[in-house]
Every structure is written in structure tokens, then in C-alpha cells.
N, CA, C and O atoms as a GROMACS GRO file, in nm:
protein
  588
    1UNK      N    1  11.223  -5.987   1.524
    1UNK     CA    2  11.119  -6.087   1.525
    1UNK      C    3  11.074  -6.113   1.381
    1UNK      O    4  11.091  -6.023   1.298
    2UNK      N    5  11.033  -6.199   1.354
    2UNK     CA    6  11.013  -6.268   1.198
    2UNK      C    7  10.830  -6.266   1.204
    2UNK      O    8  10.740  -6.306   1.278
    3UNK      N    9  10.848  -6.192   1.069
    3UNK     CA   10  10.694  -6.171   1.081
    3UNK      C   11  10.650  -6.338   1.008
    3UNK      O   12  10.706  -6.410   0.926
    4UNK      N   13  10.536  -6.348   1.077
    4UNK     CA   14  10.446  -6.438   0.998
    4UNK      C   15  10.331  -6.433   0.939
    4UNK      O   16  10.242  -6.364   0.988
    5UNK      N   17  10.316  -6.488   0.849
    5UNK     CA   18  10.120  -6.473   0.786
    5UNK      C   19  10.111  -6.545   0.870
    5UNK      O   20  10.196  -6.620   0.918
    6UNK      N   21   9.944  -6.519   0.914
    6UNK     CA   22   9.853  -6.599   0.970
    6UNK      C   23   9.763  -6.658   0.926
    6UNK      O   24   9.670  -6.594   0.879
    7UNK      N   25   9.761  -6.817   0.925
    7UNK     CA   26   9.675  -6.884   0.801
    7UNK      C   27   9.503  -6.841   0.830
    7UNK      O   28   9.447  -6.764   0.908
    8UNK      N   29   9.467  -6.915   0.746
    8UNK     CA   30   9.360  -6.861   0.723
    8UNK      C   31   9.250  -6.915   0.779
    8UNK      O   32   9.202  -6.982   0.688
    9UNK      N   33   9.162  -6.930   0.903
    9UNK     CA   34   9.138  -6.957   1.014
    9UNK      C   35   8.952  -6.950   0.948
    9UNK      O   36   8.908  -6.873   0.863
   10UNK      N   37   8.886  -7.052   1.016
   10UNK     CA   38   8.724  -7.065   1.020
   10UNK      C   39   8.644  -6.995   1.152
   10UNK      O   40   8.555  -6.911   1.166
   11UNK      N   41   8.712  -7.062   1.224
   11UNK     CA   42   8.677  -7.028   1.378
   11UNK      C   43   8.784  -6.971   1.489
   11UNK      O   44   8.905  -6.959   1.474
   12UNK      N   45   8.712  -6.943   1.592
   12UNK     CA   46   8.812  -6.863   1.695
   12UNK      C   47   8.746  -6.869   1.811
   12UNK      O   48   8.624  -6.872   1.821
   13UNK      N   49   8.818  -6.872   1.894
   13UNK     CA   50   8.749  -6.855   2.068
   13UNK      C   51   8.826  -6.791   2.117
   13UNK      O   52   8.946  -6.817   2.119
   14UNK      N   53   8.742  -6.639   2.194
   14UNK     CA   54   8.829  -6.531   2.244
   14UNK      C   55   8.748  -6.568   2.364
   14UNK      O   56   8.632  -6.598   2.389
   15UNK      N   57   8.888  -6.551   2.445
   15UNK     CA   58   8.849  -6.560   2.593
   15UNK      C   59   8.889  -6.391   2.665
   15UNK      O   60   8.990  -6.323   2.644
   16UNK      N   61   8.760  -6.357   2.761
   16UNK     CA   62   8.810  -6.175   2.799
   16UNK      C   63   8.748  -6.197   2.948
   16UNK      O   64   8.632  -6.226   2.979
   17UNK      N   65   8.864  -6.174   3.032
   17UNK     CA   66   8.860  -6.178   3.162
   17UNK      C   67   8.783  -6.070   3.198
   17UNK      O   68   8.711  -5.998   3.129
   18UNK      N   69   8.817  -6.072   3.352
   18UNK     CA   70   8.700  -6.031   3.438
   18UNK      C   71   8.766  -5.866   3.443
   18UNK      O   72   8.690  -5.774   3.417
   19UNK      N   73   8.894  -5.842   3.473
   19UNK     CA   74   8.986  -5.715   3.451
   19UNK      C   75   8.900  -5.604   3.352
   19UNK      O   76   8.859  -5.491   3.376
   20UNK      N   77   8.891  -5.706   3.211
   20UNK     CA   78   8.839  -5.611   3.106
   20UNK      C   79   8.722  -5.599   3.115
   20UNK      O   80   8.677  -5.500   3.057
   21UNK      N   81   8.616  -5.693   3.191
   21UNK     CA   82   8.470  -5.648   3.179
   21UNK      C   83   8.453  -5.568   3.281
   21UNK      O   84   8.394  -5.462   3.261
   22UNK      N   85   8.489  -5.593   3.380
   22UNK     CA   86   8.478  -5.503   3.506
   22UNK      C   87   8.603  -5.440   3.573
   22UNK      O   88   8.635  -5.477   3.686
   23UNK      N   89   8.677  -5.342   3.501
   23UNK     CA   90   8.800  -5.318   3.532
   23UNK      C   91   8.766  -5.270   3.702
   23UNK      O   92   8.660  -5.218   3.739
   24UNK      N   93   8.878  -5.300   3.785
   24UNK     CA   94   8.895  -5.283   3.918
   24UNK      C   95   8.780  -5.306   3.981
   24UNK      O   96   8.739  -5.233   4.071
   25UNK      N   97   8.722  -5.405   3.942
   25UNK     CA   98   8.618  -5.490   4.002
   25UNK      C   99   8.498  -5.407   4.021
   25UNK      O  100   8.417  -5.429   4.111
   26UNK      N  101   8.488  -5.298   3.923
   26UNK     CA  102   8.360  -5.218   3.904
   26UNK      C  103   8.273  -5.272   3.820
   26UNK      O  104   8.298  -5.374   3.755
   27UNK      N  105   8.166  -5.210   3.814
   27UNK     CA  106   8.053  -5.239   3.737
   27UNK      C  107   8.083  -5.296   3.622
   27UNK      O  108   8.205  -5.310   3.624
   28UNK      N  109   8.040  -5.338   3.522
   28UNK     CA  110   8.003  -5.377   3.397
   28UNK      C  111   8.108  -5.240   3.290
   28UNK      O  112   8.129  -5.139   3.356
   29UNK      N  113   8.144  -5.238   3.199
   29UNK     CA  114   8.222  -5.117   3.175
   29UNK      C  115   8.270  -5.187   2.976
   29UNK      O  116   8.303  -5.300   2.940
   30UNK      N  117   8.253  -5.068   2.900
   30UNK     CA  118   8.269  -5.127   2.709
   30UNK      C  119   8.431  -5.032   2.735
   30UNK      O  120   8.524  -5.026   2.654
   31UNK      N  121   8.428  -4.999   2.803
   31UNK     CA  122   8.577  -4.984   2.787
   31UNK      C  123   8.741  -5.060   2.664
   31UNK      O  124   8.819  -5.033   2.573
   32UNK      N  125   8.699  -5.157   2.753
   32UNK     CA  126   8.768  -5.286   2.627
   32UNK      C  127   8.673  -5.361   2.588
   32UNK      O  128   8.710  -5.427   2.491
   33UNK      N  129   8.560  -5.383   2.621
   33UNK     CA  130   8.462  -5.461   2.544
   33UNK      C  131   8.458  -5.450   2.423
   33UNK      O  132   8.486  -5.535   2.339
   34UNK      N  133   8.402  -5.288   2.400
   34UNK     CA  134   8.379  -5.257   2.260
   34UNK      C  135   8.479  -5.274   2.148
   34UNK      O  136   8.444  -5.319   2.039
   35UNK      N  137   8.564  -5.248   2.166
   35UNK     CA  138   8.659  -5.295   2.061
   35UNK      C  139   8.672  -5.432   2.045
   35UNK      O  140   8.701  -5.487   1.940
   36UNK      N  141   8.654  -5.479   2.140
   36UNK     CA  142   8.650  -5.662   2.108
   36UNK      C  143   8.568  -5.679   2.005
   36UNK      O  144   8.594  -5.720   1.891
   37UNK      N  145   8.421  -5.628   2.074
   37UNK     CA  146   8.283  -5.673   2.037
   37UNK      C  147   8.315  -5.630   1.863
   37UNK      O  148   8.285  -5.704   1.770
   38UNK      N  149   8.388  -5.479   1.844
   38UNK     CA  150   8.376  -5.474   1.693
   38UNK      C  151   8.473  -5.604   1.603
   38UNK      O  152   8.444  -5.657   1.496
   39UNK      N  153   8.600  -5.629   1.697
   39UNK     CA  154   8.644  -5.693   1.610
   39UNK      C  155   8.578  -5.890   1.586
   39UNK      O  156   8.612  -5.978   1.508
   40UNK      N  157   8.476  -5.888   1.695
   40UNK     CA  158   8.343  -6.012   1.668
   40UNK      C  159   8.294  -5.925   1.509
   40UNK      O  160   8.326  -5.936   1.390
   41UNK      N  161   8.242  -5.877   1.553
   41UNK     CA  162   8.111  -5.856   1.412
   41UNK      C  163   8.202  -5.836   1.327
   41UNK      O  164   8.168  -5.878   1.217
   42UNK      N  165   8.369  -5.760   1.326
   42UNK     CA  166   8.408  -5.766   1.190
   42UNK      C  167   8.396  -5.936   1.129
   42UNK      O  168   8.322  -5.965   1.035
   43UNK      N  169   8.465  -6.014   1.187
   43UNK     CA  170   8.504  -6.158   1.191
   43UNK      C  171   8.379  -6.226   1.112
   43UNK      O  172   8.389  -6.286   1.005
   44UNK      N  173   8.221  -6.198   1.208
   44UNK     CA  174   8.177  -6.257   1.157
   44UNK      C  175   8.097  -6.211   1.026
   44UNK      O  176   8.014  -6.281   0.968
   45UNK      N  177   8.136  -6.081   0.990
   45UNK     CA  178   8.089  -6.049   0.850
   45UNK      C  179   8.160  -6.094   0.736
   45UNK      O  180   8.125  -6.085   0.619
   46UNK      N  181   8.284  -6.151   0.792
   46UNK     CA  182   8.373  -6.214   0.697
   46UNK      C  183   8.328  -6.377   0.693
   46UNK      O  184   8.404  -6.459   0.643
   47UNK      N  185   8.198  -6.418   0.750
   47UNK     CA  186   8.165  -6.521   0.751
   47UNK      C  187   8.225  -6.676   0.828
   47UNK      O  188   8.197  -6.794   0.807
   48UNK      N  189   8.325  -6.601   0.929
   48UNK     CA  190   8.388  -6.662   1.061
   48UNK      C  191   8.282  -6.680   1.187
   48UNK      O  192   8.183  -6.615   1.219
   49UNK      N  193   8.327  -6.759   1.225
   49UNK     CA  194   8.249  -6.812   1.350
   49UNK      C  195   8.345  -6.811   1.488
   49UNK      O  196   8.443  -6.880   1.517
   50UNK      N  197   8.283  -6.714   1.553
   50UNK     CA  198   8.324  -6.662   1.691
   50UNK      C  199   8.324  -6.730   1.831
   50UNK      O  200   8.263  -6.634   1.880
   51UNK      N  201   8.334  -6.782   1.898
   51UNK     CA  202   8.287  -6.815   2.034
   51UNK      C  203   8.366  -6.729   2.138
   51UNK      O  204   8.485  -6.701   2.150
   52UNK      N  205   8.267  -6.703   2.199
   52UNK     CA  206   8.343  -6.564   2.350
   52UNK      C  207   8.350  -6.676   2.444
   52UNK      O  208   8.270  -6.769   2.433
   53UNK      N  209   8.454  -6.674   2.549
   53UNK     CA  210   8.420  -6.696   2.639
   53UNK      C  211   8.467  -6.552   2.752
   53UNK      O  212   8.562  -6.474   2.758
   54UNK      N  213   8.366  -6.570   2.812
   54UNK     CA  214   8.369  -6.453   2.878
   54UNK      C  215   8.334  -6.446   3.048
   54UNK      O  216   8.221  -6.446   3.098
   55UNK      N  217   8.472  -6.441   3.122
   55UNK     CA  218   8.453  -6.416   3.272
   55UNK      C  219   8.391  -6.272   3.324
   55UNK      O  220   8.327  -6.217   3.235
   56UNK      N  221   8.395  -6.212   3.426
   56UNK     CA  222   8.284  -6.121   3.464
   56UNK      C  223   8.151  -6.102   3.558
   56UNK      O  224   8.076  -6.016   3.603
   57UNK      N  225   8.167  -6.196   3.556
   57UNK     CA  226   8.027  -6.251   3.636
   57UNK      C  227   7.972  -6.189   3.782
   57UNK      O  228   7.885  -6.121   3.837
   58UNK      N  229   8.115  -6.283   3.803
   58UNK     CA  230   8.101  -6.204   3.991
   58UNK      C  231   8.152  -6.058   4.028
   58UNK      O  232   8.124  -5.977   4.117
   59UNK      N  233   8.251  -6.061   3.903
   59UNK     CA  234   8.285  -5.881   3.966
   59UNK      C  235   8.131  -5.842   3.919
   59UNK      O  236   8.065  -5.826   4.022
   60UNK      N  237   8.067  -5.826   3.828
   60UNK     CA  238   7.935  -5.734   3.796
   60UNK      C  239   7.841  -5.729   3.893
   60UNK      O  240   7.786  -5.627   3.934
   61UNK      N  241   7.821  -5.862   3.937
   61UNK     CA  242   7.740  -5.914   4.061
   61UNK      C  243   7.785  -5.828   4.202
   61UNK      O  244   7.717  -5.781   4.293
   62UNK      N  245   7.928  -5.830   4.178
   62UNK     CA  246   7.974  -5.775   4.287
   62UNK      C  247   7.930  -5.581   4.317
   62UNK      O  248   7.885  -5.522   4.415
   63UNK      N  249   7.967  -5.540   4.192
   63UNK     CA  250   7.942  -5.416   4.180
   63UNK      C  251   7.770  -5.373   4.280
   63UNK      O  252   7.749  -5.280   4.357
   64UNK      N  253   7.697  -5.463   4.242
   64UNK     CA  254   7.562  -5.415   4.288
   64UNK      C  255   7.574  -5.434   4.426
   64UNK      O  256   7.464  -5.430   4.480
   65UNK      N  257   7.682  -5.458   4.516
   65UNK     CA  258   7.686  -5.526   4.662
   65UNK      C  259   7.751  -5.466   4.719
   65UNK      O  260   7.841  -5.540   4.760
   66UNK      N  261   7.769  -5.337   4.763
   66UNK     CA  262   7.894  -5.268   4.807
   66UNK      C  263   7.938  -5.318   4.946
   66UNK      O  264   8.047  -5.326   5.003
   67UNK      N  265   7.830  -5.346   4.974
   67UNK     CA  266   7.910  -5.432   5.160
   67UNK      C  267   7.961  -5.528   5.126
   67UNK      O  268   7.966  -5.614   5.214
   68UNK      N  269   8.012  -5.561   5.008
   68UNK     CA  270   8.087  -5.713   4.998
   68UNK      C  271   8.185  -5.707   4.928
   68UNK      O  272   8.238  -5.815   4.899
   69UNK      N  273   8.250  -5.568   4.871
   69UNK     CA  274   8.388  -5.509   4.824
   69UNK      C  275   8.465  -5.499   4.928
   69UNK      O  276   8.586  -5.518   4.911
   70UNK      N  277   8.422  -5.471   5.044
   70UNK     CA  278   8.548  -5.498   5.156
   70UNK      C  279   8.625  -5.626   5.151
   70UNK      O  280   8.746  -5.652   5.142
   71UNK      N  281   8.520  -5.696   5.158
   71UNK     CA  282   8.570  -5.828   5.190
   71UNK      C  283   8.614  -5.919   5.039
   71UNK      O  284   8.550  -5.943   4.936
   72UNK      N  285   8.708  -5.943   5.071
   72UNK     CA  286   8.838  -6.005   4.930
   72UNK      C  287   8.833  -6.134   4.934
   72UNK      O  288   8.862  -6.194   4.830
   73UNK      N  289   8.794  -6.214   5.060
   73UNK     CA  290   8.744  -6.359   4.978
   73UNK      C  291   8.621  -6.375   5.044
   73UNK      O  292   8.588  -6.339   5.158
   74UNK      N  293   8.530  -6.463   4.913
   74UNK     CA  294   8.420  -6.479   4.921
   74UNK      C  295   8.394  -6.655   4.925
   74UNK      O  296   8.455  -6.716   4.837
   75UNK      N  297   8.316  -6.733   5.013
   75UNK     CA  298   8.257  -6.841   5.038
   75UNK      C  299   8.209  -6.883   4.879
   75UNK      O  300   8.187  -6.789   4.802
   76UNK      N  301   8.200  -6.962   4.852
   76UNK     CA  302   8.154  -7.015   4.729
   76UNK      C  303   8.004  -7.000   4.720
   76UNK      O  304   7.959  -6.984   4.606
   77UNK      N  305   7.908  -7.003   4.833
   77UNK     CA  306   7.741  -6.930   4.844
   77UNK      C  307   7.778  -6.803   4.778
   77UNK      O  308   7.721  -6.780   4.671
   78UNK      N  309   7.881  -6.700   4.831
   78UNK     CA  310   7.850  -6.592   4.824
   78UNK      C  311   7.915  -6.551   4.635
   78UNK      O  312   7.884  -6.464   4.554
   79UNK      N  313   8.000  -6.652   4.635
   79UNK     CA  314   8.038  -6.649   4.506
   79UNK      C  315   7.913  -6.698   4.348
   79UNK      O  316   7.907  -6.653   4.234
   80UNK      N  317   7.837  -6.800   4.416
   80UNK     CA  318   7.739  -6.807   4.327
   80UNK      C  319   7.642  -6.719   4.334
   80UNK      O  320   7.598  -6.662   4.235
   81UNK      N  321   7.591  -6.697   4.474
   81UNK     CA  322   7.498  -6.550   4.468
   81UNK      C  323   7.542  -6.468   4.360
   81UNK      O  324   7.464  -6.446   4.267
   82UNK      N  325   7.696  -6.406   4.362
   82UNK     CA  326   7.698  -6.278   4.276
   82UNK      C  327   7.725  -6.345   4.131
   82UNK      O  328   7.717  -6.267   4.037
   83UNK      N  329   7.749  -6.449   4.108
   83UNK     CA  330   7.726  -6.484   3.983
   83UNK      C  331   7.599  -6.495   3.917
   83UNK      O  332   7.571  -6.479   3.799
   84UNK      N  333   7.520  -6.528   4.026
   84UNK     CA  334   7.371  -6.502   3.939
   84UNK      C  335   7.301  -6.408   3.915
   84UNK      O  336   7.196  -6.400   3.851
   85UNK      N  337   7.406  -6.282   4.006
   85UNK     CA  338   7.355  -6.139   4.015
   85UNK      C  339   7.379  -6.094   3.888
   85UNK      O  340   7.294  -6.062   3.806
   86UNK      N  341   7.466  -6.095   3.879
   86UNK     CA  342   7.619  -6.018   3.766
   86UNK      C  343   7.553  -6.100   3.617
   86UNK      O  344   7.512  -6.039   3.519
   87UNK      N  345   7.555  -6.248   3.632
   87UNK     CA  346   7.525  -6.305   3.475
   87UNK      C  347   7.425  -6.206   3.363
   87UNK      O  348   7.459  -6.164   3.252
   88UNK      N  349   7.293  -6.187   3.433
   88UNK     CA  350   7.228  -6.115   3.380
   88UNK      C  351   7.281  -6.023   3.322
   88UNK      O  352   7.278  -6.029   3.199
   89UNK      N  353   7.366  -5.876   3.404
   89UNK     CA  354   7.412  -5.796   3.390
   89UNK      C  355   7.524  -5.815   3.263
   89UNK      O  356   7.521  -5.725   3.179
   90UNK      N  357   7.626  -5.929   3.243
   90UNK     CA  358   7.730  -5.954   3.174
   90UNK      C  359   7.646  -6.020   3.033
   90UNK      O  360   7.676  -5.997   2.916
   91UNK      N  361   7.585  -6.069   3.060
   91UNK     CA  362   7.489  -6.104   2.882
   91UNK      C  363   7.420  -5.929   2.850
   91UNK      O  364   7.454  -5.894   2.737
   92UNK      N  365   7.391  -5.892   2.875
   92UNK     CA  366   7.316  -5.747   2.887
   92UNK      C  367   7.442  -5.642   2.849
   92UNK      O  368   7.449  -5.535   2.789
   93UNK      N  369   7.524  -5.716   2.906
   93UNK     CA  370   7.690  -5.639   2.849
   93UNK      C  371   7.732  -5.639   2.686
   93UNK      O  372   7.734  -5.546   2.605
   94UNK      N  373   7.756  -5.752   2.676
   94UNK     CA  374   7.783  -5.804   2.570
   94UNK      C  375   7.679  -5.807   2.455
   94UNK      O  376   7.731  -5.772   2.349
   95UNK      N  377   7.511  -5.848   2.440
   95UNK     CA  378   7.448  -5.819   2.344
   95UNK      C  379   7.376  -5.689   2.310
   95UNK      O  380   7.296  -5.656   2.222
   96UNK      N  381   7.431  -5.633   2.403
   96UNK     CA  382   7.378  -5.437   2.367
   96UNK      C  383   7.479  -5.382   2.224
   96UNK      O  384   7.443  -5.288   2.154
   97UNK      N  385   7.634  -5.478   2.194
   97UNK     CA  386   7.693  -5.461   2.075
   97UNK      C  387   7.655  -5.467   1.969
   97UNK      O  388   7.661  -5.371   1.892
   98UNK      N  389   7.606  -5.580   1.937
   98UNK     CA  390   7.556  -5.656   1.848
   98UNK      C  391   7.429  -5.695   1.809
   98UNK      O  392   7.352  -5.741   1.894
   99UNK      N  393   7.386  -5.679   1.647
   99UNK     CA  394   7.236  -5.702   1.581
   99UNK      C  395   7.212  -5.812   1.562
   99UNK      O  396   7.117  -5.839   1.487
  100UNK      N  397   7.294  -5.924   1.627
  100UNK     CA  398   7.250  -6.063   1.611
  100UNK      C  399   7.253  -6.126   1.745
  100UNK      O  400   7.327  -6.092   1.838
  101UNK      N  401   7.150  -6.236   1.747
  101UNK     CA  402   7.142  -6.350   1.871
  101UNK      C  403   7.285  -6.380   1.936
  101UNK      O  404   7.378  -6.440   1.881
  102UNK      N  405   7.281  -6.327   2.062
  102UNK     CA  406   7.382  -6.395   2.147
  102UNK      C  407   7.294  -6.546   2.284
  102UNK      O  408   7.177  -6.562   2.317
  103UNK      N  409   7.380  -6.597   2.312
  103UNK     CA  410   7.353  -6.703   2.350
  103UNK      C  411   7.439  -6.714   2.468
  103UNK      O  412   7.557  -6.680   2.458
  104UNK      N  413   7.378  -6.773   2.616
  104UNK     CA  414   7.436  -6.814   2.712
  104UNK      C  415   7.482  -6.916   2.736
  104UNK      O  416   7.402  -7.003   2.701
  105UNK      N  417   7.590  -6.965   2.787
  105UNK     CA  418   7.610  -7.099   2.811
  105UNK      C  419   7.701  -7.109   2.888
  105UNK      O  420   7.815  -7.075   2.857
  106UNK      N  421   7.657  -7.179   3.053
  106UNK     CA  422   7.719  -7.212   3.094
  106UNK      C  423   7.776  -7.326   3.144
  106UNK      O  424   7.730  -7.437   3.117
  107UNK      N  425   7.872  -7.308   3.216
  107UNK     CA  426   7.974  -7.478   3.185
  107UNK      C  427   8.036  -7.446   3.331
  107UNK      O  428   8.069  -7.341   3.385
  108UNK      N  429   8.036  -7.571   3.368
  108UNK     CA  430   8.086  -7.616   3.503
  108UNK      C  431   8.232  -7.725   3.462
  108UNK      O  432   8.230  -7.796   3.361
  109UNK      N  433   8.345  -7.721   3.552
  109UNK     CA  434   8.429  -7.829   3.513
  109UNK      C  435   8.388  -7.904   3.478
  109UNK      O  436   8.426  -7.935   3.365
  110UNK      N  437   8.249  -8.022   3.564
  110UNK     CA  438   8.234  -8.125   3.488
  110UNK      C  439   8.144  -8.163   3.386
  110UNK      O  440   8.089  -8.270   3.360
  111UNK      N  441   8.139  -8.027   3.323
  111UNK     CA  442   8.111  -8.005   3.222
  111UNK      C  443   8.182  -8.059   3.102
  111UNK      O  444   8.138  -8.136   3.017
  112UNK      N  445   8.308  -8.000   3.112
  112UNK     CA  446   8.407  -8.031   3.016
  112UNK      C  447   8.499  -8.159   3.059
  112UNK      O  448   8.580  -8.204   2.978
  113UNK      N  449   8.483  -8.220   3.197
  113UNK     CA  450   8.560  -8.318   3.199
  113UNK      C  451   8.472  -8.465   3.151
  113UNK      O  452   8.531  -8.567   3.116
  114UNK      N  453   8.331  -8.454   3.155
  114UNK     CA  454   8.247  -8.591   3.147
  114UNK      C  455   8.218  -8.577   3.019
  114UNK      O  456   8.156  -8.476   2.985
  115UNK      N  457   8.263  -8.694   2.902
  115UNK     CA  458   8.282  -8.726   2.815
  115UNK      C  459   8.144  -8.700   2.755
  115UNK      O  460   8.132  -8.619   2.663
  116UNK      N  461   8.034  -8.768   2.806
  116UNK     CA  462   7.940  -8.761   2.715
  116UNK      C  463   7.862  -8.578   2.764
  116UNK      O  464   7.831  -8.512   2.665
  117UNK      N  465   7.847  -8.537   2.849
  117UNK     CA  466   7.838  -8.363   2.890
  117UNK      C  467   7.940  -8.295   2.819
  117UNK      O  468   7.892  -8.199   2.757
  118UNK      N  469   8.087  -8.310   2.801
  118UNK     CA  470   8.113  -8.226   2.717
  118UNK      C  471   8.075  -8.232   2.559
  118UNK      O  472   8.081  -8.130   2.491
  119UNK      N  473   8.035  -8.357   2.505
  119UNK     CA  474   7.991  -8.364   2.349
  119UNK      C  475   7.867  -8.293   2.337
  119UNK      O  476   7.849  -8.218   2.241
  120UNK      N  477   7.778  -8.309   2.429
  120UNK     CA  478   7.631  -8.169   2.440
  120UNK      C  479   7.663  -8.079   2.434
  120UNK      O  480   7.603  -8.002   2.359
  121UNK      N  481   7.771  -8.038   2.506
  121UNK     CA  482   7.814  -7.867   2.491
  121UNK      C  483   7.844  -7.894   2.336
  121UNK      O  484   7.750  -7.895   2.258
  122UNK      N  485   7.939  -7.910   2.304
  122UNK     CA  486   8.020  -7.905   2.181
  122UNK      C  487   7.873  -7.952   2.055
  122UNK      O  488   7.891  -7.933   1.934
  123UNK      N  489   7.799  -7.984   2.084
  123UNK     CA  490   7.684  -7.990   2.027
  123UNK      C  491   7.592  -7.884   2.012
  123UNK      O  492   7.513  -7.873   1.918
  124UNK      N  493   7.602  -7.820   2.091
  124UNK     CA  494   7.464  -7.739   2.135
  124UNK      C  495   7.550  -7.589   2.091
  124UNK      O  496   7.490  -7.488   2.054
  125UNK      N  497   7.718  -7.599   2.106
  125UNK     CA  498   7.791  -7.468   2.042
  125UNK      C  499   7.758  -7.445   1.930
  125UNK      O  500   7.714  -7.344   1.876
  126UNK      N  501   7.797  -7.623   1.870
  126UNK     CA  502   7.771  -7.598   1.697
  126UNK      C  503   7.656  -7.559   1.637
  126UNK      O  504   7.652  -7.485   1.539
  127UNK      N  505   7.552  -7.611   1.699
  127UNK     CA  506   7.376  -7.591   1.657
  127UNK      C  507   7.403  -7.432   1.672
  127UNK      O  508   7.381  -7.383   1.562
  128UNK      N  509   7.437  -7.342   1.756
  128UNK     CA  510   7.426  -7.196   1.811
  128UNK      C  511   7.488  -7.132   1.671
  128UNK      O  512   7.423  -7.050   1.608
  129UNK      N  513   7.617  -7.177   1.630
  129UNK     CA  514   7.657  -7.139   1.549
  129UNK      C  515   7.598  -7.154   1.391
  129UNK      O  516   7.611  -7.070   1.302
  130UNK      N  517   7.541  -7.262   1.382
  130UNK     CA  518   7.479  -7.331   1.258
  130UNK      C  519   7.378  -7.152   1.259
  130UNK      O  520   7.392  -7.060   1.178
  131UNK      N  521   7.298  -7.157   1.358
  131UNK     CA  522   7.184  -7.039   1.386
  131UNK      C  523   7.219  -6.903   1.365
  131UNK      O  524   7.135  -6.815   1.350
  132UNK      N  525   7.356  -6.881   1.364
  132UNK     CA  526   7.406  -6.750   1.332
  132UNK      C  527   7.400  -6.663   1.493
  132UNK      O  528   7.353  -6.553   1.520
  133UNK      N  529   7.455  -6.743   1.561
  133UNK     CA  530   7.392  -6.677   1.743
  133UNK      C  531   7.522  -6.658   1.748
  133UNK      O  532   7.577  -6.737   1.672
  134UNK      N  533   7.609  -6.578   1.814
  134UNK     CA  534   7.713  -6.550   1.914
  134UNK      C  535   7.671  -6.668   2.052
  134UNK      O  536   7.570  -6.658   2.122
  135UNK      N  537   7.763  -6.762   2.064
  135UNK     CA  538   7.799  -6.847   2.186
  135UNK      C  539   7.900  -6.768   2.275
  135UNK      O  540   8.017  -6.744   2.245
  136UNK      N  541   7.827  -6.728   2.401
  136UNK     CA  542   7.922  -6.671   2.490
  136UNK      C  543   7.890  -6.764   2.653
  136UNK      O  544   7.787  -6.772   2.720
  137UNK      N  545   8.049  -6.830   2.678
  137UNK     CA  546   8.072  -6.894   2.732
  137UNK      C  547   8.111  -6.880   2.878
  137UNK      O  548   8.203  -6.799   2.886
  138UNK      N  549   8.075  -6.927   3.000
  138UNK     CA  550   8.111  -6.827   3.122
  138UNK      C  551   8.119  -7.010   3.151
  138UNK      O  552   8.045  -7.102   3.116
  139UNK      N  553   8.235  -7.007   3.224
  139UNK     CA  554   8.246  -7.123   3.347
  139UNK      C  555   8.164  -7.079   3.468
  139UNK      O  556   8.153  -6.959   3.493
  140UNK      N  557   8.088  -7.198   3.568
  140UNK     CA  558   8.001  -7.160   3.670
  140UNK      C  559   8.054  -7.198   3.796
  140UNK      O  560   8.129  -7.295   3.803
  141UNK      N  561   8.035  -7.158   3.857
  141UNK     CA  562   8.107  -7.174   3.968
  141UNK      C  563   8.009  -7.281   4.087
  141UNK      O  564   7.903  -7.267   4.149
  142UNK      N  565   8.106  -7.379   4.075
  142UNK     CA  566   8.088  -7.539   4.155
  142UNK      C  567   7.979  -7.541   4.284
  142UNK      O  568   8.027  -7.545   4.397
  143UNK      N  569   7.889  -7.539   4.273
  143UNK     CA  570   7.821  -7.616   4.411
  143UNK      C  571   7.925  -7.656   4.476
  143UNK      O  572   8.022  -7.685   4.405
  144UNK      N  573   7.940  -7.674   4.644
  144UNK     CA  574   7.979  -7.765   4.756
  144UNK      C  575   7.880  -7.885   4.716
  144UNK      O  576   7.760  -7.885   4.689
  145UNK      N  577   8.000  -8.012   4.723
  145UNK     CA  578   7.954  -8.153   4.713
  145UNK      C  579   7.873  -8.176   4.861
  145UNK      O  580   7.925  -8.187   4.972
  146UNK      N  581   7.752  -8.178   4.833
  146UNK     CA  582   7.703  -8.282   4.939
  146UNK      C  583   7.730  -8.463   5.012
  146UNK      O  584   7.732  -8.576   4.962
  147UNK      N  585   7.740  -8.427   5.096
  147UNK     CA  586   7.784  -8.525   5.123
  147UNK      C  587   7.648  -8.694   5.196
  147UNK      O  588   7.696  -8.803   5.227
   0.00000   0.00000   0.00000
């Protein structure tokens, strides 16, 4: 394999599944976090700008629910329930690393598909970053369309 330099980069977006935050769909766990989390603060002491996005949600949520580890698929109610359980828990994950502002943000598909909603995000990232905050990014999981 042919080594390459890797140019020399401003920004980055690490994305860390749900596996590594909550391995085998347990609790909350720095297992692999922490080494992430150090190689964030190395990055941004080098004056790089980070964005996490970070799944987790519902396994953490899940963890606090043990009558609902049996069951392997979950209704989209029961899926936002434990996302709103778990969110708390998964920001609480992640800024126990770090001596600087982390920041929530979440994003729904049509989030990123509606032109003028995704330029707010992409607005409201950059302002986070301008602030010196860690932007950590969780997709949300869709309401049922009313009809």
C-alpha cells in the first residue's frame, strides 16, 4: 500500500455510532469514547475545528428500560421516548471529557433536505464553532406524519 501525506485539513466531522457509545446496547460506556474525545481536544488545541456527530441515543435511553431489551423492534413512539431518555444521558457522555462548551443539535432529515433549514443548521454550526463550543450532532428520529 502506498503511503500518503495527509493534507493539511481545518475542519473534520467524526461520526461515532451507537456500537461505540453503548457497546451491546448497554448503558452509556468511555470505553471508545475516550480516546476519541482525546483525539477532539488534541485537534482542537491545534486550533482545528471538530464537529461530532454522534448516534447513541436510544441504546442509552434504552439501557434505563430493561422491559424493552427483549423486544428488538421498537414503534417509532417508543423509539422517540428512548431518545429523549438517552439524549440527556449521551450529552452528559460526551461533555464530562472536555473543559470546553459542548453543544446539542439536533437534526431531523428534513432538516438537511429543506434548503433554507439546512442553511440554519450550517449557520448555527458555524456561530458554535466561531464560540469555541464542540457541535455534537445526533439525527432525531421522525414523528409519524399526521394525516
Amino acid at each position: 500500500m502506498k503511503n500518503t501525506i495527509l493534507q493539511p485539513w481545518r475542519c473534520a466531522v467524526i461520526k461515532v455510532g451507537s456500537g461505540l457509545i453503548a457497546p451491546g446496547g448497554k448503558k452509556c460506556s468511555s470505553k471508545f469514547t475516550l480516546p476519541i474525545a482525546g483525539f477532539i481536544s488534541e485537534c482542537r488545541d491545534q486550533g482545528k475545528d471538530i464537529i461530532l456527530v454522534s448516534s447513541g441515543a436510544v441504546a442509552a435511553g434504552l439501557s434505563t428500560q430493561p422491559q424493552m431489551i427483549k423486544s428488538i423492534l421498537h414503534s417509532i413512539p417508543e423509539k422517540q421516548a428512548l431518545a429523549a431518555i438517552g439524549q440527556t444521558m449521551l450529552m452528559a457522555s460526551w461533555s464530562r471529557f472536555f473543559d470546553f462548551p459542548c453543544s446539542q443539535i439536533l437534526l431531523t432529515h428534513d432538516d438537511i433536505h429543506d434548503r433554507k433549514r439546512f442553511v440554519n443548521a450550517k449557520n448555527a454550526i458555524r456561530k458554535l464553532l466561531e464560540l469555541g463550543t464542540l457541535p455534537i450532532v445526533n439525527e432525531t428520529i421522525p414523528s409519524p406524519r399526521m394525516n
